[in-house]
C-alpha positions as CSV (number, residue, x, y, z in Angstrom):
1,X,104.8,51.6,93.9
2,X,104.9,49.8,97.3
3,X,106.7,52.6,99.5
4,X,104.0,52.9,102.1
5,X,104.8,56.7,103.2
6,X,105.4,57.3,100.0
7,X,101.5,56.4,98.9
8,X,100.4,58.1,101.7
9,X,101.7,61.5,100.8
10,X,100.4,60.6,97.0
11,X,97.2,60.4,98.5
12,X,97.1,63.5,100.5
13,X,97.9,65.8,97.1
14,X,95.2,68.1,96.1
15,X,94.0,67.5,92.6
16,X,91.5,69.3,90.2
17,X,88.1,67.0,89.2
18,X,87.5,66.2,86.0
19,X,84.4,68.0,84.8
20,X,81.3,66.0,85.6
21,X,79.9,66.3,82.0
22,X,81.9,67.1,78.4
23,X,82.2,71.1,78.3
24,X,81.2,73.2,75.4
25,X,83.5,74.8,73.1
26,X,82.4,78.5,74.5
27,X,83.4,76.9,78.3
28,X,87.1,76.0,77.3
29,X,87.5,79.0,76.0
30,X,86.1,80.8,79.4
31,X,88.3,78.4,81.7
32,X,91.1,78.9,79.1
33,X,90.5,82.9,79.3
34,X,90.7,82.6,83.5
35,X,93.3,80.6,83.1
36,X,95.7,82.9,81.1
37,X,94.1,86.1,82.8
38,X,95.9,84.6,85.8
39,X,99.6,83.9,84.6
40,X,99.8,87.1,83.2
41,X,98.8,88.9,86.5
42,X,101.4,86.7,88.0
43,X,103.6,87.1,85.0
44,X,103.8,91.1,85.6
45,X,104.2,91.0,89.2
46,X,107.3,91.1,90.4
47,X,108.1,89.1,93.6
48,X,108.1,91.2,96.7
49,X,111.3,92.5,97.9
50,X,112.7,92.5,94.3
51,X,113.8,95.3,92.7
52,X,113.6,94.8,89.2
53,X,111.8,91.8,87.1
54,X,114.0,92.8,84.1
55,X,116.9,90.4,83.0
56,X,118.3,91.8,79.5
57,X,121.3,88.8,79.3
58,X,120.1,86.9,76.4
59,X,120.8,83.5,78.9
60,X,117.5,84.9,80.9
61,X,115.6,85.4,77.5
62,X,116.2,81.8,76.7
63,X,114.7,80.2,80.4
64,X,111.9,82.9,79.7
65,X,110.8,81.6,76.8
66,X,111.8,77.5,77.3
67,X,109.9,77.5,81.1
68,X,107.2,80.1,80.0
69,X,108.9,82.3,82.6
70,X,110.4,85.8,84.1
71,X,113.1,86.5,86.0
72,X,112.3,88.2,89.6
73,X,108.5,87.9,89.1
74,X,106.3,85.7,90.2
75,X,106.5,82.9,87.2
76,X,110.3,83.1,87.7
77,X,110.8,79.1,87.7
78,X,107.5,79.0,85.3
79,X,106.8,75.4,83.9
80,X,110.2,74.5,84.8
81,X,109.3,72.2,87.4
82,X,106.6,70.7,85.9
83,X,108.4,70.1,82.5
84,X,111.8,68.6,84.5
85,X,109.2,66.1,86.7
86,X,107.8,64.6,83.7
87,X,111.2,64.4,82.0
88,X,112.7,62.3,84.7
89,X,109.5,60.2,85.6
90,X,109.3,59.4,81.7
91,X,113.1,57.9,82.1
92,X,112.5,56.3,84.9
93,X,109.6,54.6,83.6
94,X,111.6,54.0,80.3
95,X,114.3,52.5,81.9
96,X,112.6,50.3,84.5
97,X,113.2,52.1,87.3
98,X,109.1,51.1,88.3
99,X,106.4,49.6,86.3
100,X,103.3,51.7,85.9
101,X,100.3,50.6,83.3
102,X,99.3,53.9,82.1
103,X,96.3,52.8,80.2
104,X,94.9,51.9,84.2
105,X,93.2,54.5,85.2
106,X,94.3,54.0,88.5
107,X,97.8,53.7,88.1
108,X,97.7,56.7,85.8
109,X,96.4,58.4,88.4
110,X,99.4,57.4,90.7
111,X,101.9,58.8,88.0
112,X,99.9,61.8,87.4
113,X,100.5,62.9,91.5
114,X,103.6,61.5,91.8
115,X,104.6,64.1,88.7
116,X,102.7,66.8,90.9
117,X,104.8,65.6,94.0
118,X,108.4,66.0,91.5
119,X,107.3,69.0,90.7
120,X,106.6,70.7,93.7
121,X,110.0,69.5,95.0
122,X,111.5,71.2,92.2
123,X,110.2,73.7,92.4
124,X,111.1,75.0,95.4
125,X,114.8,73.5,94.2
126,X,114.5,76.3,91.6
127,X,113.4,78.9,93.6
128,X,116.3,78.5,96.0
129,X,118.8,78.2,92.9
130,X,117.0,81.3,91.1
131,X,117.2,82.8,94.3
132,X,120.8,82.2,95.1
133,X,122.3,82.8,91.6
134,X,120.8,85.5,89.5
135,X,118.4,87.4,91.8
136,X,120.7,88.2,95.1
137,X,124.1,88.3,93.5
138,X,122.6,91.8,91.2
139,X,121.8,93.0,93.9
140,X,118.1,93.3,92.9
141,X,116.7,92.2,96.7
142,X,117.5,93.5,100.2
143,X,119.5,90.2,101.9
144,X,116.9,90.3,104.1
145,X,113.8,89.6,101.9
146,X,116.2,86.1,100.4
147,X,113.8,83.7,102.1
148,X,110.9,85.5,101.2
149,X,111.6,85.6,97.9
150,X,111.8,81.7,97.9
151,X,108.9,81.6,99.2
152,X,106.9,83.5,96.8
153,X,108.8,81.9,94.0
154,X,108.1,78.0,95.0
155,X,104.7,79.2,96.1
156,X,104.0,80.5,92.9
157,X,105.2,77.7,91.0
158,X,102.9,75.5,92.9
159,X,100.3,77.5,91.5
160,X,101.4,77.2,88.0
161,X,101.3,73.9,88.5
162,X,97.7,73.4,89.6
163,X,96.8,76.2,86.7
164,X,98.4,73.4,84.4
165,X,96.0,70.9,85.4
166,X,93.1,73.1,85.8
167,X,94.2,74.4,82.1
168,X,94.4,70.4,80.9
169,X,91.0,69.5,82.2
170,X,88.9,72.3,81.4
171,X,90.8,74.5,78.6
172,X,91.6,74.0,75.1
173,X,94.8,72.9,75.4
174,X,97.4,72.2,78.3
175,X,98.9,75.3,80.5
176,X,102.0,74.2,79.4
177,X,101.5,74.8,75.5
178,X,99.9,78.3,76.4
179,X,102.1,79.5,79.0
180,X,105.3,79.1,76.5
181,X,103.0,80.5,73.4
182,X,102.0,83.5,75.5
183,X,105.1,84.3,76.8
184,X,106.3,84.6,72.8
185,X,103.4,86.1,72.2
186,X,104.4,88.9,74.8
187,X,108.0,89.0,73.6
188,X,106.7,89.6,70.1
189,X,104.5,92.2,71.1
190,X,107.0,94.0,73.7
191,X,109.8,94.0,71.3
192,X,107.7,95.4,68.2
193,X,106.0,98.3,70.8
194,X,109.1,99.2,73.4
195,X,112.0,98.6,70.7
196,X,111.4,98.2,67.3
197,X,108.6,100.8,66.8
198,X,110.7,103.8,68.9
199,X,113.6,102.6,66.6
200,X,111.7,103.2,63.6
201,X,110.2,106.4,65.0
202,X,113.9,107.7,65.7
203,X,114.7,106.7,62.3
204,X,112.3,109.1,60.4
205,X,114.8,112.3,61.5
206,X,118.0,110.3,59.6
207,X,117.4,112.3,56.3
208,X,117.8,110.4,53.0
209,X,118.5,107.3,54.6
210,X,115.4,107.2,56.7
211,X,113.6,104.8,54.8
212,X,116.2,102.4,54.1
213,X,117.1,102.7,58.2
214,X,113.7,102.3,59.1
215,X,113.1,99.3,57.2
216,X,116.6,97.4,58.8
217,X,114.5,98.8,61.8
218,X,111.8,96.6,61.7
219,X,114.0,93.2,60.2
220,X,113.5,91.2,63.1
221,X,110.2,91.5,63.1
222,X,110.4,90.5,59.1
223,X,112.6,87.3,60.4
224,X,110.4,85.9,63.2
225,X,107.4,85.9,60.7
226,X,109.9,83.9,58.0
227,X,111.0,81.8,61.0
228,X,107.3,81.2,62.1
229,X,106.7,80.2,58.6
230,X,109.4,77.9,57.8
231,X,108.2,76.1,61.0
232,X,104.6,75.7,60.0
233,X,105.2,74.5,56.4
234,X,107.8,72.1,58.1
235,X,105.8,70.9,61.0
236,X,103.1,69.2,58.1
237,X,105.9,67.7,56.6
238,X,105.6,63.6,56.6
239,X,106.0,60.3,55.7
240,X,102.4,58.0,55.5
241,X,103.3,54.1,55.0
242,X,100.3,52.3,54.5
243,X,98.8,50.0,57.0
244,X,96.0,47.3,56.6
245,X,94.3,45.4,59.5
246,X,95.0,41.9,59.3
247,X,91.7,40.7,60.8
248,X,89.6,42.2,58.2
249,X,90.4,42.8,54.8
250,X,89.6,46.1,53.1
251,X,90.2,47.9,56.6
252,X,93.3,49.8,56.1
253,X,94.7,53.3,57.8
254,X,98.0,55.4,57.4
255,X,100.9,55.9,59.6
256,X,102.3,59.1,59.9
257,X,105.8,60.1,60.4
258,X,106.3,63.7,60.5
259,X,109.6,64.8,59.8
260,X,110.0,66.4,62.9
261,X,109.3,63.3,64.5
262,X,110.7,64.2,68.1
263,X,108.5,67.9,67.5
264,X,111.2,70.6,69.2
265,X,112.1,68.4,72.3
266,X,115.7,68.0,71.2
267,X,116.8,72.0,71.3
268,X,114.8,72.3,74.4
269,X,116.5,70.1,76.0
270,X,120.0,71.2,74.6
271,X,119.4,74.8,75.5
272,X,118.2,74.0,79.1
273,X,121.5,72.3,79.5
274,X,123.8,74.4,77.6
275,X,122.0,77.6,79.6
276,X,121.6,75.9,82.8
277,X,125.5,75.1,83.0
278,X,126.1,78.7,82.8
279,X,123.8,79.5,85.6
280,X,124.9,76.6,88.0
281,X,129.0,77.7,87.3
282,X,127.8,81.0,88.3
283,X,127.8,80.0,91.6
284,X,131.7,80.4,91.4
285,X,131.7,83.3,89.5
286,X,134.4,84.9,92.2
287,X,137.3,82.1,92.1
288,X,140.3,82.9,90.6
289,X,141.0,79.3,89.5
290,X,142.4,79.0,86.1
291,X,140.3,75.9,85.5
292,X,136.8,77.4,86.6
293,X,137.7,80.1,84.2
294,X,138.8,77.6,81.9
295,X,134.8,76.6,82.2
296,X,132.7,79.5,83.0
297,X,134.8,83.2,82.5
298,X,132.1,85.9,84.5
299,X,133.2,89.5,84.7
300,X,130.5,92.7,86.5
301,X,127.9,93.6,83.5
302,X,128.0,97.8,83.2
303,X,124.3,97.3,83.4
304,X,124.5,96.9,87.2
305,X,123.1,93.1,87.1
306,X,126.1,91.2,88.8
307,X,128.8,88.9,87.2
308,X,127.5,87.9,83.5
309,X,129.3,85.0,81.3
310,X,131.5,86.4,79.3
311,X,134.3,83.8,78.6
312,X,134.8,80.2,78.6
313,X,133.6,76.6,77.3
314,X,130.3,77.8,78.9
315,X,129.9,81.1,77.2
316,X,130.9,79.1,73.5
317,X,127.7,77.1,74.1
318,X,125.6,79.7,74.5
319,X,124.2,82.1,71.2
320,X,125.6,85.7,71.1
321,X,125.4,88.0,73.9
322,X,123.5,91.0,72.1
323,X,121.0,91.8,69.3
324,X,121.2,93.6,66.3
325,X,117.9,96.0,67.8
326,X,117.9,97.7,70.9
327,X,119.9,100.4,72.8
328,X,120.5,102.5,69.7
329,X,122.2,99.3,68.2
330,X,121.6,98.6,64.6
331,X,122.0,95.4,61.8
332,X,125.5,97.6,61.2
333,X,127.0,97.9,64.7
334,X,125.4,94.1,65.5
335,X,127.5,92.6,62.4
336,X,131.0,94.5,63.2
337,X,130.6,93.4,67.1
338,X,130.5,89.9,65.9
339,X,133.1,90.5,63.4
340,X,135.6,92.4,65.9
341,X,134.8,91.2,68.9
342,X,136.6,88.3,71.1
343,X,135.4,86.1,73.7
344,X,138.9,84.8,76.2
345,X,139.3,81.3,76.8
346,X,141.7,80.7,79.6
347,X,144.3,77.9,79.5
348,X,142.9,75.0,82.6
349,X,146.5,75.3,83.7
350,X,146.9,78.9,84.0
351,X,148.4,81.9,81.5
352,X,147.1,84.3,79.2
353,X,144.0,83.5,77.4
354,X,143.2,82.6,74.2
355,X,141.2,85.3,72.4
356,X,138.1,83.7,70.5
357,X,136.4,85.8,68.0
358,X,132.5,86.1,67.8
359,X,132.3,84.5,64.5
360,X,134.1,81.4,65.8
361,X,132.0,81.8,68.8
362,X,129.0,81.3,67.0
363,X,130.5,78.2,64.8
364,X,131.1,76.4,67.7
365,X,127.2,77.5,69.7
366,X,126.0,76.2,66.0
367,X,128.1,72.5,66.1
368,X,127.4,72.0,69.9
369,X,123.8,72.8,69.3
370,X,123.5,70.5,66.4
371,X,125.6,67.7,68.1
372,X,123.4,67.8,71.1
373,X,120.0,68.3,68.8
374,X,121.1,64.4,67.2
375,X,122.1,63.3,70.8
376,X,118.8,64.1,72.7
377,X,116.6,63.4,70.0
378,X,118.5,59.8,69.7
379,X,118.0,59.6,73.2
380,X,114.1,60.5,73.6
381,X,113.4,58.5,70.9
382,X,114.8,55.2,72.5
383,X,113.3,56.3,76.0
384,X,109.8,56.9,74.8
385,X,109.0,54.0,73.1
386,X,109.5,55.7,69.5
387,X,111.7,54.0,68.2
388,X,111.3,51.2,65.6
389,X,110.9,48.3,67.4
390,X,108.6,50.0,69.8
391,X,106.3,51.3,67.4
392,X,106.6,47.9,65.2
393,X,105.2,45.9,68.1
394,X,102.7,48.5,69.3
395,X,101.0,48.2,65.5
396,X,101.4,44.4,65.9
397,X,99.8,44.2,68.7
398,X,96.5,45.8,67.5
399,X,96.4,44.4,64.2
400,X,98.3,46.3,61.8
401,X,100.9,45.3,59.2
402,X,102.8,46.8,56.4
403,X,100.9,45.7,53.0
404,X,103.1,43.4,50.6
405,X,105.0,41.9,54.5
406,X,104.7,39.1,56.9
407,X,102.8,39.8,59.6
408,X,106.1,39.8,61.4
409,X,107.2,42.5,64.0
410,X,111.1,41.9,62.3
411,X,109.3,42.9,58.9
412,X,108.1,45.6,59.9
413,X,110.9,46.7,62.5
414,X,113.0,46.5,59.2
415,X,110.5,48.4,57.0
416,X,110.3,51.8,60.2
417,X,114.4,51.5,60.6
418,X,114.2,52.9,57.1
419,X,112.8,56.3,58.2
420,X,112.6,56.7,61.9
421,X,116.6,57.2,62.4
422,X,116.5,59.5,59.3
423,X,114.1,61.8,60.3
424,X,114.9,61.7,63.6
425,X,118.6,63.4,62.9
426,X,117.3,65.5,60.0
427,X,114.2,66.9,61.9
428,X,116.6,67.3,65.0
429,X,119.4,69.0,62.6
430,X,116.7,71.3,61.5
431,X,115.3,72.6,64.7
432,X,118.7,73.4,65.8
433,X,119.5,75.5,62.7
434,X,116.1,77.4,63.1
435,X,117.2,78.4,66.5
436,X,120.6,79.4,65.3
437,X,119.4,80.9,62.1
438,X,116.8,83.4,64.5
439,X,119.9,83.9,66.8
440,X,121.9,85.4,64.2
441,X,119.1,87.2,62.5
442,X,117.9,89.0,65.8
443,X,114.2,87.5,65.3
444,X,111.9,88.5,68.3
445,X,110.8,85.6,70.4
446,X,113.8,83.8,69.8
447,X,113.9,80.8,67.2
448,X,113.3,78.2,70.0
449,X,110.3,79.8,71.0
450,X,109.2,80.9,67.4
451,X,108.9,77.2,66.8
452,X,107.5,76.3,70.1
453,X,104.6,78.7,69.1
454,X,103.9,77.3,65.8
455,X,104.3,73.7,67.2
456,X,101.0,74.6,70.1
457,X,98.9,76.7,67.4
458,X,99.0,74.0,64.7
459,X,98.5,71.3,67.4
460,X,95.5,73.3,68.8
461,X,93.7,74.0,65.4
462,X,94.2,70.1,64.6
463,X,92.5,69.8,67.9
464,X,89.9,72.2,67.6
465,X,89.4,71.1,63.9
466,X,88.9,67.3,65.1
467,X,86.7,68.1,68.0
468,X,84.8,70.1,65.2
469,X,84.6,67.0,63.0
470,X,83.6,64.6,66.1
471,X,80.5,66.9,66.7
472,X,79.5,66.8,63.1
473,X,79.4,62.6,63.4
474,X,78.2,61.2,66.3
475,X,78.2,57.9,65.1
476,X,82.0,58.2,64.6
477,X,81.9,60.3,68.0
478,X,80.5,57.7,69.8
479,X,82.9,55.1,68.0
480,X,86.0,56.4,69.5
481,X,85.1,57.5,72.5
C-alpha cells in the first residue's frame, strides 16, 4: 500500500504481542477462560440508557446468533464488524484491488491492521445503524442518551475486536469461533431453562394428556440435538484424491475435499443479507408509498417494540415470524398459524394487497435461501482462490500431481472440475436446508447457528487432537514447524 497517511494511521493501531514462548495447553485454556468470562459480562450488560436488552423478533435472533451478538447490550454489533472487514478485504485482495504477499510476515502484518482499521470503522457504522433502527424507534432509550448509546456500542465493539486477537494469539481457538458457539450455547441453555422446562412443568396439570404434551414440550430441544447431529456426521464427509510428489517417488499425500467445501459461509452470508435488508428498509417504515410497501410492509408489534416486518418481498426472505414454544404456544397452535395465516404483499403501483399464506411464505424463504446458498458459495469459491484452477496450480507449484496424469496444471484443473463445482452446490444446498429444516422445526439455537457450533467444536477437537499428536513427535513437530 503506498497511501502515506494511510500507513501512518496503520502504524499508530494498537496490537496484542504474540507470546514470547509457545504456551501450554493449561495457559490457552486460562487466556481462553478470561477471554469468554469477559464477553459474557459484556454480553449481559445492557448498554446504559437502554431499557430493555431483549429483542423477541426472530430477525434479532438471527444477527444474535450470525454476529455472536445482543440487541441493546453491550455486544450489540458483536463480531459484525470484524467478520464484514475481513469479507471485503478478502474481495478486494481477490479481485486486485491491491497486492499483498501474505506469506510476508510483514505485509501480513499490514493486512492484519488494516482489517483492525475496517473494523473499527464499522463498527461504529453499526452502532449508529443499530442505534438508529431498532433501539430508538421501540422506544427502549430516552432521546437523549442516542449518542451515548453509540458510544458504548462502537466502544464495545472495539473491544471485541481486540478480545478476538487476544483470543487468536493466546486461546484455543479464535474469539470469533467462541463468541458465535457461546452465544448458541446460551440460547440452548436459556430456551431449555426459561421456556421449555416451565412449559413442561405447566404441562404436568393437563391430565391424561400430560405426558404426550410434555413430550411435544421438549421437541425442539429433541430437533437441535438431531440438527447438531446431522451436521457433525456431515461435516466429516469427503472426497480424498490421491497425490504423489513428483520429486521423489514413494512420497505421496491425500487431498481432501469435504463436502461442505465452502464450511457454512454461504447461509451466513445469505441470512446477513436477507436480514439486513429488512433492517436497513426499516428506516422507512412510516411511508405510505405503495412501492416501499411493495418491499418492506412494517406495522406496530403488540409487544411494544416499534414497527416489525410483517409484509412484503422483505418479510418472504426472511423464516417465520414465531415458534412453535414459547408464550403458551404449542407444536398445535404453531402448525395452524402457518397454515391459516397470511402475509400482504402490496401491488408497487398501489391497490389492495395480495394475501400470501404462511406456507407459501416459507416456500419462497426456502427457494431464496437455497438460490442464494449456490450464489454465494459460487462466489467465495472463485474469490478465495478455491476453485479448481486455483487449487490445481497451488499443488503444482509445490510438487504435487494426480497419479496416472501429466504433471500438467490443465490435467489436473480437469481432474478438481469434476468435484469442486459439485460439492460446492450440494454442500451449499445442504446448509441451507438445515437452516430451513430447524426453522420449521422450532430447534433452539437456530439451524444456522446449530451448524456454526458443530462446525468450531469439530474444528477445535481436530486442533486440539493435532496439537496432541505434535507433542507426542517432536521430530515431526520440529519438521513442520
Amino acid at each position: 500500500m503506498r497511501i502515506p497517511f494511510l500507513n501512518t494511521i496503520l502504524d499508530r493501531i494498537p496490537g496484542i504481542k504474540n507470546p514470547s514462548a509457545p504456551l501450554s495447553f493449561r495457559e490457552k485454556m486460562k487466556w481462553t477462560a478470561i477471554i469468554m468470562g469477559v464477553y459474557f459480562i459484556m454480553f449481559s450488560t445492557n448498554a446504559f440508557g437502554v431499557n430493555s436488552g431483549i429483542f423477541n423478533s426472530p430477525q434479532y435472533s438471527i444477527i444474535n446468533i450470525i454476529f455472536a451478538a445482543r440487541i441493546g447490550t453491550l455486544v450489540t454489533v458483536g463480531i459484525g464488524p470484524i467478520v464484514l472487514a475481513s469479507i471485503i478485504l478478502q474481495m478486494l485482495q481477490g479481485a486486485g484491488a491491491f497486492k499483498m504477499d501474505l506469506n510476508d510476515p510483514e505485509q501480513k502484518a499490514k493486512f492484519q491492521s488494516m482489517q483492525k482499521l475496517a473494523a473499527m470503522v464499522i463498527a461504529v457504522i453499526e452502532a449508529l445503524i443499530f442505534t438508529s433502527t431498532a433501539i430508538a424507534p421501540s422506544g427502549l432509550i430516552n432521546p437523549s442518551y442516542f449518542w451515548i448509546v453509540v458510544v458504548q456500542l462502537a466502544g464495545s465493539g472495539v473491544i471485541i475486536i481486540y478480545l478476538d486477537e487476544i483470543m487468536t494469539k493466546y486461546g484455543i481457538t479464535s474469539g470469533i469461533n467462541l463468541f458465535i458457539a457461546g452465544g448458541v450455547a446460551y440460547a440452548i441453555i436459556a430456551g431449555t431453562g426459561l421456556v421449555l422446562l416451565p412449559s413442561a412443568a405447566a404441562s404436568l396439570h393437563s391430565g391424561a394428556t400430560a405426558i404426550p404434551q410434555m413430550i411435544l414440550d421438549f421437541a425442539p430441544l429433541f430437533f437441535t440435538v438431531i440438527v447438531f447431529l446431522i451436521s457433525i456426521y456431515i461435516l466429516d464427509m469427503k472426497i480424498e484424491l490421491p497425490l504423489v510428489f513428483s520429486q521423489f517417488r514413494g512420497v505421496g499425500g491425500r487431498l481432501p475435499l469435504p463436502f461442505l467445501y465452502v464450511s457454512v459461509l454461504p447461509v451466513i452470508l445469505a441470512t446477513s443479507l436477507t436480514v439486513s435488508l429488512g433492517i436497513w428498509l426499516r428506516v422507512a417504515a412510516g411511508s405510505t408509498s405503495p412501492l416501499v410497501h411493495f418491499f418492506a410492509y412494517y406495522a406496530n408489534s403488540t409487544a411494544g417494540t416499534g414497527p416489525q416486518l410483517q409484509g412484503g418481498l422483505a418479510y418472504l426472505m426472511q423464516p417465520l415470524g414465531y415458534l412453535p414454544y414459547g408464550s403458551g404456544a404449542s407444536y398445535g397452535t404453531y402448525f395452524n398459524q402457518i397454515a391459516t395465516l397470511t402475509s400482504p404483499l402490496y401491488p408497487p403501483w398501489g391497490g389492495a394487497p395480495l394475501l400470501i399464506p404462511e406456507w407459501v411464505h416459507f416456500i419462497i424463504y426456502v427457494l431464496i435461501l437455497i438460490a442464494l446458498c449456490i450464489v454465494f458459495g459460487k462466489f467465495w469459491v472463485g474469490m478465495t482462490g478455491q476453485s479448481p484452477k486455483e487449487v490445481s496450480e497451488q499443488l503444482q507449484d509445490v510438487g504435487w500431481q494426480i497419479p496416472g496424469f501429466r504433471r500438467d496444471p490443465r490435467m489436473m484443473e480437469g481432474v478438481l472440475n469434476k468435484y469442486i463445482p459439485t460439492i460446492t452446490v450440494l454442500g451449499s444446498i445442504f446448509v441451507a436446508l438445515i437452516a430451513a429444516f430447524a426453522s420449521i422445526t422450532g430447534a433452539i439455537g437456530n439451524g444456522m447457528g446449530i451448524l456454526l457450533t458443530a462446525g468450531i467444536m469439530y474444528g477445535v477437537y481436530q486442533q486440539l487432537e493435532q496439537e496432541g499428536a505434535l507433542r507426542s513427535f517432536p521430530a515431526v513437530e520440529r519438521l513442520l514447524s
